[in-house]
N, C-alpha and C positions, 0 to 999 in steps of 0.2 A: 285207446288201443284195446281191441277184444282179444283176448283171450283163450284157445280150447284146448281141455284137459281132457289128456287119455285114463279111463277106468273108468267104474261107476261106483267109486266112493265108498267099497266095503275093505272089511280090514285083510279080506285075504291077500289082497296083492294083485299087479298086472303086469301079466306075461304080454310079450310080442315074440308073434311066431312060434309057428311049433315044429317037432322034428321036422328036417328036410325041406321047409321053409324059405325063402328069400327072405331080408329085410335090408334097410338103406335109410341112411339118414340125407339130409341137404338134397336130396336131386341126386344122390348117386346112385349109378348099378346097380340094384339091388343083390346080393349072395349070401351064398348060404353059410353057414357056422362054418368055420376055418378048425381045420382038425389037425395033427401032427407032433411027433414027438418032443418038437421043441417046448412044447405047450406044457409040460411035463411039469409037475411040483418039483423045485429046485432042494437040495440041502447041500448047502455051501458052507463051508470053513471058512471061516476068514479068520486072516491073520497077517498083523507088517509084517513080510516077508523082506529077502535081498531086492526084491522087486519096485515095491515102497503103495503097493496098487491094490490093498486088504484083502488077495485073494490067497490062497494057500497055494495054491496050482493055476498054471498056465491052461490048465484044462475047466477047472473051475471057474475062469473067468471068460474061454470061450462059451460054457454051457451057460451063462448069466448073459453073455451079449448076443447069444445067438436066442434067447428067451428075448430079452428085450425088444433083439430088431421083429421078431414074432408080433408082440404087442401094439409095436407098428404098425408092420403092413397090415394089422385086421383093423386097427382104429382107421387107416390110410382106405381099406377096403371096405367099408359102414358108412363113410363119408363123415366121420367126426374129426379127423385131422388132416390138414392136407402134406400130400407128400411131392416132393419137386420132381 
C-alpha cells in the first residue's frame, strides 16, 4: 500500500484552507467553516440535581445539546461522520 502525506515535513505545522475557503473530506461537498452561536465556549455548572442528569439547569443542558448537535452537523458537513 502507498501512502501520501500532506506537509512538507517542517515543524511549523499544516494548515488546510484558508479564510473563506471550502474543504471536504471522503468525496463530500466541499464548505466553508460553519460559524454560529452555538459554537460558543460553554461554562456549565454541573451538579445531581432533582433531575439526576449532572446539569444545574434545564437551560444548561439545552446550551450543551444544542453545542453537541453543532459538532455534528460540521463533522456530518466535512464528510468525516456520516449522518442518516
Amino acid at each position: 500500500m502507498t501512502v501520501e502525506y500532506v506537509g512538507d515535513g517542517n515543524s511549523d505545522g499544516t494548515t488546510f484552507g484558508q479564510s473563506g475557503e471550502k474543504i471536504s473530506f471522503y468525496g463530500a461537498t466541499p464548505v466553508v467553516i460553519r460559524s454560529g452561536s452555538s459554537q460558543a465556549a460553554l461554562s456549565l455548572t454541573t451538579a445531581i440535581g432533582a433531575s439526576g442528569y449532572g446539569f444545574s439547569t434545564a437551560t444548561a443542558f439545552s446550551a450543551f445539546t444544542a453545542q453537541l448537535e453543532e459538532i455534528r452537523a460540521t463533522l456530518v458537513a466535512l464528510g468525516l461522520y456520516t449522518g442518516s
